[in-house]
C-alpha positions in Angstrom: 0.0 0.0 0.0 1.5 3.5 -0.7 0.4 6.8 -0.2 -1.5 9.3 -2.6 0.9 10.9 -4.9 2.9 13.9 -3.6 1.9 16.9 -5.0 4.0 17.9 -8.1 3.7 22.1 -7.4 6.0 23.2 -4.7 5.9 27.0 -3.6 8.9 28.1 -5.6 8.9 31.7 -5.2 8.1 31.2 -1.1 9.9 29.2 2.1 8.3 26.2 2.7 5.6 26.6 5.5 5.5 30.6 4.9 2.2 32.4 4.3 0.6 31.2 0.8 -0.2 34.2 -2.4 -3.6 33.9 -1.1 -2.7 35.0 2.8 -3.1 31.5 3.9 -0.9 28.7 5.3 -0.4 25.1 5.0 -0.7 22.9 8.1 1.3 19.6 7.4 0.3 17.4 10.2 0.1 13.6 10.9 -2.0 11.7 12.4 -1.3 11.5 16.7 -1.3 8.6 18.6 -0.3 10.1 22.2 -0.6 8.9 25.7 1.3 6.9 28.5 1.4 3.2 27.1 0.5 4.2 23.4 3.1 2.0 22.0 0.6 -0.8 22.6 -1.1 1.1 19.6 1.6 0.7 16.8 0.7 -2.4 15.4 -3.2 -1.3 15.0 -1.2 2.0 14.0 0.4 0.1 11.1 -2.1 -2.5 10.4 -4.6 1.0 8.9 -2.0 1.8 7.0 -2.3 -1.3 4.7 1.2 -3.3 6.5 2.0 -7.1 6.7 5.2 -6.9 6.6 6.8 -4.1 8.4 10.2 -2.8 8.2 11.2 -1.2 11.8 14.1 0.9 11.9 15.9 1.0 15.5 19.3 0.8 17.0 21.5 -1.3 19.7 20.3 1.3 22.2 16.2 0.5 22.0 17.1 -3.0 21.2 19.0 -3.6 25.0 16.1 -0.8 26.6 13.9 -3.3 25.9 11.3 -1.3 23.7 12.3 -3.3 20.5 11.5 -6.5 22.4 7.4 -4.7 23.7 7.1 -2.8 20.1 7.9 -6.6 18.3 5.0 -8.0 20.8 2.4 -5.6 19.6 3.1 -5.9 16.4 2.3 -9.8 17.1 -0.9 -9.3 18.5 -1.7 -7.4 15.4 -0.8 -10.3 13.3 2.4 -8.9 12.1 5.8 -10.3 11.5 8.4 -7.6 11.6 12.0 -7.2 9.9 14.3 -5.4 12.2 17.2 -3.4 10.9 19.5 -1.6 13.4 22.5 -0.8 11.5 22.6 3.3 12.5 24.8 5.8 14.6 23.9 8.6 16.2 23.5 11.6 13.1 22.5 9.0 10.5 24.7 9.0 7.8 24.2 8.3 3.8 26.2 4.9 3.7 24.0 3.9 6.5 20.5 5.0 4.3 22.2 3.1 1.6 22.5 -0.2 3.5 18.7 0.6 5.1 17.6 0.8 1.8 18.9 -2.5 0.0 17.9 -4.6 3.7 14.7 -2.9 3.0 14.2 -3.5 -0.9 14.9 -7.0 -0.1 12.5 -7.8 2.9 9.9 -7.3 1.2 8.0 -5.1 3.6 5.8 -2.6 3.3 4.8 -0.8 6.0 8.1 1.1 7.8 8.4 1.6 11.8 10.9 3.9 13.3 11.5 3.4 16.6 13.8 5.6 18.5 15.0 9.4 18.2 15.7 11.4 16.0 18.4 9.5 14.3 16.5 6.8 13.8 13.7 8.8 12.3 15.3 10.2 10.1 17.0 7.4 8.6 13.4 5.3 8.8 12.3 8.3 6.6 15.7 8.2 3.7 15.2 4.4 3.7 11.9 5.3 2.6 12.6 8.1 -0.1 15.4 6.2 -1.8 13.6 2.5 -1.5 11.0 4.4 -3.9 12.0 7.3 -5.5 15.6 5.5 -6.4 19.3 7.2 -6.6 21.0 8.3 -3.2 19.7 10.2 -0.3 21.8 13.5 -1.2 19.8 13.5 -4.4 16.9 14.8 -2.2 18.6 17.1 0.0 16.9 20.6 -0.5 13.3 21.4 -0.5 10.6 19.7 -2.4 13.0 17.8 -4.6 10.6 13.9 -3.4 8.0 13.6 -6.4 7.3 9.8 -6.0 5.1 8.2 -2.8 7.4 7.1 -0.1 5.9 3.9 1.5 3.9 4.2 4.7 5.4 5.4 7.9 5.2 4.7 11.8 7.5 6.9 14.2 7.8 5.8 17.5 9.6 8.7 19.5 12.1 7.7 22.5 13.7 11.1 22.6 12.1 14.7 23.8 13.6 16.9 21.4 13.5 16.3 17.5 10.1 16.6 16.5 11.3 14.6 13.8 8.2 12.3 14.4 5.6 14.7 12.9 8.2 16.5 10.7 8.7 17.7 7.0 12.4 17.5 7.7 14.8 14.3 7.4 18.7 15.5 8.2 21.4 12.8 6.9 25.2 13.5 7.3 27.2 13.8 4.5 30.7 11.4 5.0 31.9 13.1 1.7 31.4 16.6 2.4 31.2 16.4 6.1 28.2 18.5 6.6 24.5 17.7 7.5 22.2 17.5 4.4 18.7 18.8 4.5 15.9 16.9 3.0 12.0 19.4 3.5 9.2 18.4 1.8 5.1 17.4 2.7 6.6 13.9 1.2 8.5 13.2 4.6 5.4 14.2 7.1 4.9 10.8 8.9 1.5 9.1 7.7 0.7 8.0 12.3 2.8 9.3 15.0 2.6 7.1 18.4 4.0 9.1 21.3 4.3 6.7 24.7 6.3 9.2 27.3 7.1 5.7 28.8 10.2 5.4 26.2 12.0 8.6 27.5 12.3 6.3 31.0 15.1 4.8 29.5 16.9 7.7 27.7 20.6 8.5 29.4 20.5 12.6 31.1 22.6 13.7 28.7 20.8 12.2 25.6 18.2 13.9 27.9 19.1 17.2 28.0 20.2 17.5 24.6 17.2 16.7 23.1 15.4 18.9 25.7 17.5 21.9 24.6 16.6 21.4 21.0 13.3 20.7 21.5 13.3 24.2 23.2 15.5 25.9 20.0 12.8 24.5 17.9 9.4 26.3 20.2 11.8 29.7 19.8 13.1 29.6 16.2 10.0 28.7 15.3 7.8 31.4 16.5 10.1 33.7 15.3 10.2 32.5 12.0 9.7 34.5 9.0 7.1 31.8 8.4 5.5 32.1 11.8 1.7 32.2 12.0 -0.9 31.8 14.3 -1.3 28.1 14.0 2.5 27.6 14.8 2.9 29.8 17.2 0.4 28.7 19.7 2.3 25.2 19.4 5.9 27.1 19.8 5.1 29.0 22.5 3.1 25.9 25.1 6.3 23.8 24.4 8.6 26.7 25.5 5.9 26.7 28.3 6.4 22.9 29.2 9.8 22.6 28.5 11.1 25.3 31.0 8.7 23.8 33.4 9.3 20.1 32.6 12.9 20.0 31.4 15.0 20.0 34.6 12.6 17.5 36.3 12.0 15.0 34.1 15.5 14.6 34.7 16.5 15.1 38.0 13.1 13.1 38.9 13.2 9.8 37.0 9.5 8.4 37.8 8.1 12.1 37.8 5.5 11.0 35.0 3.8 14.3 35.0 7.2 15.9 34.1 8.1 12.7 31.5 4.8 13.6 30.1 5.6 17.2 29.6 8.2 16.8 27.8 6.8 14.2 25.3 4.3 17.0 24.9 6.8 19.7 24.6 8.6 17.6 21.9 5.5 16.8 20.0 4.1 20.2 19.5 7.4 22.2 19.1 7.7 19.5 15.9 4.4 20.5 14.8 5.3 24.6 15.3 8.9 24.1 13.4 7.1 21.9 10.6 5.3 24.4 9.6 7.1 27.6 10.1 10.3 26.2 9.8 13.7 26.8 11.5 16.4 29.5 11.9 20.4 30.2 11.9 20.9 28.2 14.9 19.6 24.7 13.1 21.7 25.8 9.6 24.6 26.4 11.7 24.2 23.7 14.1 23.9 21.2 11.1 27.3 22.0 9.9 28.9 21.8 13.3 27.1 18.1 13.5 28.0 16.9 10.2 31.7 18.3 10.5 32.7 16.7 14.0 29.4 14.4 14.8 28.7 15.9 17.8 25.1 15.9 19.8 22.9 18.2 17.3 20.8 19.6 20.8 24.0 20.3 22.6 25.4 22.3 20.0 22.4 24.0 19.5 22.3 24.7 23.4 25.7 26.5 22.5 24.7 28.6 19.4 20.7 29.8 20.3 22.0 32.9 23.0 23.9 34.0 20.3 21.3 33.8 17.6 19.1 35.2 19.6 21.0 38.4 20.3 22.0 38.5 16.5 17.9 38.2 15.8 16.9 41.0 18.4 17.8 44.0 16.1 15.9 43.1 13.7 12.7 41.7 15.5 12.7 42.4 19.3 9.1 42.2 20.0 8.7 38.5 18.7 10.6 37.3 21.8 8.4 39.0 24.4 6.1 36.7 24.2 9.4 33.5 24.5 10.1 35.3 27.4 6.7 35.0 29.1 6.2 31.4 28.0 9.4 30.8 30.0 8.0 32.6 32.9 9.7 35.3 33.4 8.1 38.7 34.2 9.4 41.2 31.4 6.8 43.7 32.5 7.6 46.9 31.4 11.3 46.1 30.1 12.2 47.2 26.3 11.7 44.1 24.1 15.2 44.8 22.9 15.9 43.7 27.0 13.6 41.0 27.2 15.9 39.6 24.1 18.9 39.7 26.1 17.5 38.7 29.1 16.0 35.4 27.3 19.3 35.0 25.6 20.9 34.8 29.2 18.3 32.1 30.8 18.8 30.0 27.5 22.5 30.2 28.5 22.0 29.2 31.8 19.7 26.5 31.1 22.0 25.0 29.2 24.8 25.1 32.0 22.2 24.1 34.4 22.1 21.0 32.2 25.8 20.3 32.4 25.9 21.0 28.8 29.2 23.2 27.6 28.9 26.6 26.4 32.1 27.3 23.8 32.0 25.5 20.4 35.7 24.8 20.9 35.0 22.7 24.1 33.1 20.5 21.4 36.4 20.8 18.8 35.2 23.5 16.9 38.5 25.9 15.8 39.4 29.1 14.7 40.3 27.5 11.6 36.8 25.8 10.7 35.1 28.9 10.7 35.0 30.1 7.6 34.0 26.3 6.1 31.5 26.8 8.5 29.6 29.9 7.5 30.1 29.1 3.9 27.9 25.7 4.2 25.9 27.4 6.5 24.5 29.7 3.4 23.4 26.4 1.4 21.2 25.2 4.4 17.3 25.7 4.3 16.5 26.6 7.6 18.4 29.7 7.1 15.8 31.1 4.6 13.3 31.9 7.3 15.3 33.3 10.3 14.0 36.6 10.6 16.9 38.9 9.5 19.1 38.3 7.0 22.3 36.6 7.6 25.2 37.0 4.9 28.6 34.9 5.1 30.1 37.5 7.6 27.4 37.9 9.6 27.4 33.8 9.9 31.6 34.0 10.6 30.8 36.3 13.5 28.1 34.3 14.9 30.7 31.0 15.0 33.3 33.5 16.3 30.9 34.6 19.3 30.6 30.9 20.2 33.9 30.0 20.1 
């Protein structure tokens, strides 16, 4: 079974996401599954979508957590014999689609599960643009450039941070060039998201935090957006909401479900804000910085968002009153061009709070890759909506800043 076809007439002259000629917007959305214990869901999940045979996409990680070993049960009791493929690293990389694609192709299956974070997402959704629209993953990267019906597609998240569940974006590193390619289009929305908070029981505090801090860049960049809207926003700014009320605890307090719960929440609908209005400079820089070293994409975001943020303020103060608030902070009366510095500073500290570093040279960033750096930087789609314009110096003096 396969999916409609994807519609041929991408929005050439406009950002993906951004306000249509008519003054309306596109909502790209999938279908939610959400709810402690909604994993038991995923084979039902699967079954609608036409599967008998499905392909799940994990790694070694979900496999010892045990989640493979429940997921592979459900999918039992829905009649379903799965093939497992767990051949990923953290920041998927081509060779690795390449390989998910021919284990894929020669299953048999239909139906593909991903089960795990963002990583495993994303590679769950290359296995399924190359197994059917052919070539190599990088001959996608960009926005729009999927014509033919990927197969259908379950994502079970295990992380709190990449959205990449309910997303139009897949990001695959690029061995050759060393950079992080990105892949936009309504092609790679998920057809059923199942969010169980259970799975983030099991995720390590660092894996924690990270994808808690990017989970946070996305509710910020995203209601900031050039492509912002109403429909976004109120999504950006309640995960900004839970995440600064959520994020610490669900970490500190293991078997604080309420907290868990936020976050899985938090994640969710900062991925359905940043779907739709899209990203910033902090994801087009922080995908070069991943893709050169292979370094945690949340923590280097955690690094670069301050900075961003200050660099964003003089253009379009006023769009971060409202961040502030959702983080609770009483800006009452304070210039927005404050409140902008003053939510620069509690990103910062949240970030240290988190145990996370706050130089890109303690993550082995150099003088000398900057200017690599800001040059790939221009070529990376989320850069198209931040809300001022960035040329190659202005990107050189951001990387500088973080140093």
């Amino acid at each position: 079974m396969t999916r409609l076809p994807v519609d041929p007439d991408p929005w050439p002259a406009e950002p993906v996401g951004a306000p249509a000629r008519g003054g309306f917007t596109k909502y790209l959305v999938p279908e939610v599954v959400f709810g402690w214990g909604a994993l038991s869901e995923a084979g039902f999940a699967a079954r609608r979508l036409g599967a008998r045979r499905p392909f799940v996409v994990t790694d070694a990680g979900l496999v010892e957590a045990g989640w493979l070993a429940e997921l592979a049960g459900h999918l039992a009791d829905a009649g379903l014999c799965p093939t497992v493929w767990s051949g990923l690293t953290p920041n998927p990389k081509d060779t690795e689609v390449t390989e998910g694609t021919q284990r894929y192709l020669e299953s048999g299956c239909d139906v593909i599960i991903g089960l795990g974070g963002g990583s495993v997402i994303d590679a769950a959704k290359a296995v399924a643009v190359v197994a059917s629209n052919g070539g190599h993953i990088l001959d996608y990267e960009g926005v729009d450039k999927v014509t033919a019906a990927i197969p259908p597609t379950v994502m079970c998240p295990t992380t709190a941070g990449t959205g990449a569940d309910v997303s139009q974006f897949t990001v695959i590193t690029d061995t050759t060039r060393r950079l992080k390619a990105t892949l936009i289009g309504r092609a790679l929305v998920p057809d059923i998201s199942v969010t169980d908070p259970r799975l983030l029981t099991t995720m390590p505090d660092d894996l924690a935090a990270a994808t808690g801090l990017d989970a946070l860049t996305h509710g910020i960049e995203a209601h900031v957006s050039r492509a912002s809207g109403p429909l976004t926003d109120v999504h950006a700014l309640h995960a900004i909401e839970l995440i600064c009320g959520s994020l610490r605890r669900s970490i500190d307090v293991r078997d604080d479900t309420a907290a868990t719960t936020g976050m899985a929440q938090a994640s969710l609908e900062a991925g359905l804000a940043f779907t739709n209005a899209i990203l910033g400079a902090t994801h087009a820089m922080s995908h070069q910085v991943g893709g050169l070293l292979d370094v945690p994409h949340g923590v280097v975001n955690g690094v670069l968002l301050p900075h961003v943020i200050r660099f964003n303020a003089r253009a379009v103060p006023e769009r971060f009153v409202p961040v502030a608030r959702a983080m609770g902070l009483d800006v009452t009366g304070l210039p927005a061009d404050v409140v902008a510095e003053v939510t620069a500073d509690v990103v910062s500290r949240l970030a240290a709070d988190l145990g996370c570093p706050s130089r890109l040279s303690q993550l082995g960033v150099t003088e000398a890759d900057v200017e690599t750096l800001a040059t790939t930087t221009l070529g990376d789609a989320c850069l198209s909506t931040n809300p001022r314009d960035a040329d190659r110096a202005d990107v050189a003096a951001l990387f500088r800043a973080a140093l």
